[in-house]
Structures are given as C-alpha cells and as structure tokens.
N, C-alpha and C positions, 0 to 999 in steps of 0.2 A: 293343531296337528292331530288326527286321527289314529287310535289304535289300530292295528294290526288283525289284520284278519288271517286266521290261519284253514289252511287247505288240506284238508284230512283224505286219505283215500284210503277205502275201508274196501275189502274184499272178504265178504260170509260166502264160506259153504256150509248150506244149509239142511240137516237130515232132520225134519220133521217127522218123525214116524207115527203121532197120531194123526196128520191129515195126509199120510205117504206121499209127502212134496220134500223132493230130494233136488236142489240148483245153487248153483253158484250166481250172486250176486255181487257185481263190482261198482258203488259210485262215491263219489266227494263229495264229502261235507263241509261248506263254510262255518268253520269255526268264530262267528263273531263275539269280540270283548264280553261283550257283558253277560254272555251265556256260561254258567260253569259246565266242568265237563260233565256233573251229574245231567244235565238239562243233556247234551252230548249223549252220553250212554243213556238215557232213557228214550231217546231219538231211534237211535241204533236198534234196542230192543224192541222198541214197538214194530218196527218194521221186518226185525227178525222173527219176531211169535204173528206175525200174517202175514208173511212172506208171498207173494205171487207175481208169476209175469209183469203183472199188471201196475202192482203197487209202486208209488211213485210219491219223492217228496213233494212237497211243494213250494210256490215261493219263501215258505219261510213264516218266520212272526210278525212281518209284517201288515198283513194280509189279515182283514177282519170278514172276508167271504169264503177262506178257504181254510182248512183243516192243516195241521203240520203234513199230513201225509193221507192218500188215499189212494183206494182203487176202482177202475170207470170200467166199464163193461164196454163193447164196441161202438155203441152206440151212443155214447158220450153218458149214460147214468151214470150216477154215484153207486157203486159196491158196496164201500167201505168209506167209513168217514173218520179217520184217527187223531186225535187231540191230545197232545202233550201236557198234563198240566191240570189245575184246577180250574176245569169252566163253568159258566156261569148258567144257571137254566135256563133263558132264554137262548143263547147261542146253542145248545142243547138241542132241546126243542125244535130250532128252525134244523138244525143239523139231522137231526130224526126224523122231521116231513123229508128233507131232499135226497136221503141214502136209504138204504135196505140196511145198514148197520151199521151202528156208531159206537166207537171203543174208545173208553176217555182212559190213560194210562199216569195214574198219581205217581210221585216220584216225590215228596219233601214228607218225611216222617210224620212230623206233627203236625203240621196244621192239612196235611191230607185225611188224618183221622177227624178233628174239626170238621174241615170241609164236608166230608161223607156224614156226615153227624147233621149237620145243616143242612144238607141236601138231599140227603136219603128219602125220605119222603116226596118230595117232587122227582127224582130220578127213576124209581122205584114203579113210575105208573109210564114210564118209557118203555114199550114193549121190544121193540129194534136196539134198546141199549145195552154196552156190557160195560163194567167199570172193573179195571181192574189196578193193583196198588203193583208197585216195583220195588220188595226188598231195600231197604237203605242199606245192608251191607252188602249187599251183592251189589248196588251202585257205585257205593266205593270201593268196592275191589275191581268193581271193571273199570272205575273211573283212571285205578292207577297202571293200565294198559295203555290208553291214550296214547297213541303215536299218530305222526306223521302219514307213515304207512301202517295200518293194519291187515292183517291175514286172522281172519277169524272161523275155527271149526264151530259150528252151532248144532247139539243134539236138543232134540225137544222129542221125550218120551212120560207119557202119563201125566203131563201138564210140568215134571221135570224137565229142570233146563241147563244144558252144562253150555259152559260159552269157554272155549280154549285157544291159547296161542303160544308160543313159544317158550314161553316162562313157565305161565300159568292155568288154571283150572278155577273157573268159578263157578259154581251149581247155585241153582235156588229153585222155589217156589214161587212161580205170581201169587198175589192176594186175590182173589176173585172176590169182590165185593156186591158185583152183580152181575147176572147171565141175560145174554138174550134170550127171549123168550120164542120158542117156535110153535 
C-alpha cells in the first residue's frame, strides 16, 4: 500500500522591493512521503526569492534533465535554472551551458557546509552560478506553518526576508555563498 501524498496549496503575495516585483502567486504542491517539510519550505523559498511570471515548478525529483524549478523566456530558453539541494558538478556544469543562471539553494545545516567545502573550488569558476544556503532556523520555523492551505505575505528588502501568516513572522538572511558574476 502506498503512502499518502498530500496536496498543499500555497498562495504568496509577494513584495520584492529589491527587484520592485510586487504579485500574487497561487499553486499546489505535492507533498510526497519521503520529502520532509524542510525539503517543502526550501521549495517554496526558492521560488519566493525569484519569483516571476514566468517561473515554474517542475515535474518534480524525478526528473534527472530538469531543475526543481525554472524560468523559460518565450522562446523556450532557460532563464533560470534552480536546484533544491546538493548537486553534483557535473549536473552543474551541463545546467550552466543550458541557462543564463543557475541557483543551487542548500537547505541541511551540516553537510551543506561540507558540501560547499568540497565544491567550492569547482563551483567557484561557474560564472552564471549563485549558490545560496537557507537558514536551518528559519526552515524550521516556517516548516512549522505547513498547512493544507497556505496564505503567505512575502517581503524581501535588502536581501531581508520576512515570510508571515496568520500566526506567525519569520525573518532571516539567505547565505550567499556565491554570486553570479556579471
């Protein structure tokens, strides 16, 4: 018998005011078993800190040609190419020929510092990459918002980020570990 997959529907309004992109986005996340919710709210946040028309999940983890999440320009390019998680340089690599930028977004405390440790030097001569790390307490305090239905306010001001709902207030800092380079 198969677990339970749960059906998240997450609605951000989003005030950006370092890139003055001010919209509401409304869509559902399949919550599959084996994902914890931090894997969940690191999803959410990647797609909140580059929010656009455009950006869009995708199939999922399935999928070893595509990105958790990106954005395509009209003519079917890559924009944006965003990766949940610790990847590997070669996945890298080909992700950085086929986008105009690629943002891997860490989310597990420690073996994220590891990982950047072991990689840093090969990531480091990726000129289209930014790597950026996701607070562990701000994971877990947004983790313990988790609903069914979400209604999320999102400000993003001077790379500050407050994420609010009904209850609560969570602020933090990304880690910037590495910047695209222009």
């Amino acid at each position: 018998m198969g677990s339970k997959v749960n059906i998240l529907r997450v609605n951000l309004n989003i005030s950006d005011l370092d890139r003055n992109y001010y919209q509401e986005h409304k869509f559902t996340i399949a919550h599959q078993p084996p994902e914890t919710g931090i894997y969940i709210i690191a999803r959410i946040l990647a797609f909140t800190l580059n929010a656009h028309e455009r950006l869009v999940y995708t199939k999922g983890t399935d999928t070893k040609h595509e990105p958790a999440i990106w954005q395509k320009d009209l003519t079917d390019a890559i924009e944006s190419w965003i990766e949940i998680g610790e990847t590997d340089v070669k996945r890298t690599r080909k992700a950085c020929s086929r986008s105009k930028h690629v943002i891997i977004y860490t989310y597990k405390e420690g073996s994220s510092a590891i990982w950047w440790e072991n990689k840093s030097s090969k990531f480091n001569l990726l000129k289209n990459l930014s790597v950026i790390s996701l607070p562990a307490q701000a994971l877990e305090d947004l983790a313990l918002m988790i609903d069914r239905t979400m209604e999320w306010q999102c400000t993003i001001q001077d790379r500050h980020v407050w994420i609010i709902n009904n209850d609560r207030t969570v602020e933090f800092d990304p880690i910037i570990l590495k910047e695209q380079e222009l």
